[in-house]
N, C-alpha and C positions, 0 to 999 in steps of 0.2 A: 649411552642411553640404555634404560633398561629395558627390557622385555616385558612382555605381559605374564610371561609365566614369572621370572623375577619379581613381578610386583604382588603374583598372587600369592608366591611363596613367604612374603616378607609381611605380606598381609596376615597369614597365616599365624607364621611364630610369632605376630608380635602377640595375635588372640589366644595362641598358647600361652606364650607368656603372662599375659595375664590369668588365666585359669590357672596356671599352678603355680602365682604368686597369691592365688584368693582375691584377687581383686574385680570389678566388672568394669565390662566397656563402658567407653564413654556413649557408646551410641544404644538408642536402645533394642534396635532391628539391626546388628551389623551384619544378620545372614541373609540369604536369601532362598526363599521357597522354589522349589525346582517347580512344582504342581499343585494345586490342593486335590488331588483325587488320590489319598490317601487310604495306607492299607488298615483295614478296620479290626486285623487281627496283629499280633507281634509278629515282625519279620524274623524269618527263620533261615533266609540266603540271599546271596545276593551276587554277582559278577559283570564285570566289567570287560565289552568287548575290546579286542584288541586293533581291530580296524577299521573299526567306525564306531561313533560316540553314542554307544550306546551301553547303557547297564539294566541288568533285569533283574528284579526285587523279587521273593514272592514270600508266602504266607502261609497258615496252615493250610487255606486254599484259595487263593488267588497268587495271579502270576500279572506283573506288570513288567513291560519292556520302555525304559521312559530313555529320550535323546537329549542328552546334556549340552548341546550345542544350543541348542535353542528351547531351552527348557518346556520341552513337552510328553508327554503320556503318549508312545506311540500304539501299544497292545495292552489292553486289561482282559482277562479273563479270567472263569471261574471252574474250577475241577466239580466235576461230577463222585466222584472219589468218597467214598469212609475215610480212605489214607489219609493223613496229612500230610503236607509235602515237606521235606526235611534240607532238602539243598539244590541247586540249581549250579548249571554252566554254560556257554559257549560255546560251540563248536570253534575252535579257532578261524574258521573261515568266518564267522560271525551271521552265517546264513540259517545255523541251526542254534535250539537249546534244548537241553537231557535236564529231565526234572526226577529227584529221588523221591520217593516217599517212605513213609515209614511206614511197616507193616506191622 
């Protein structure tokens, strides 16, 4: 019997596969949206904690913390900052996150 990560995997390459044969799915939604509360700038980082399912996007200025387990938007917020922010991380305990910006 396979697993679920087996199945997401297999799911995967076959949507690879088709993308660099040029070809399109058969379905016409075969992804799925984690959110619609989308960043309204180009993402400029992004990280994925290690011990809990979480990943944090952010923007020239906004920072979203979104929980892939159950696809929701856990933290949006917005910099006060001229800077823009250039990259983002995890603390490995997953309790913190260091945001760069560009000077």
């Amino acid at each position: 019997m396979r697993t679920e990560v087996e199945l997401d995997r297999s799911v995967v390459e076959e949507q690879r596969a088709l993308v660099e044969s040029g070809q399109e799915p058969e379905q016409e939604n075969w992804y799925t949206y984690c959110h619609e509360k989308y960043h309204h700038e180009p993402i400029t980082g992004m990280d994925i904690c290690l011990r809990k399912q979480l990943v944090v996007t952010v923007s020239a200025h906004e920072i979203k913390v979104w929980n892939f387990e159950n696809m929701s938007l856990e933290i949006e917020t917005a910099t006060m900052s001229s800077e823009e922010i250039s990259a983002v991380a995890f603390h490995p305990s997953g309790f913190h996150i260091i945001v760069a910006f560009a000077g």
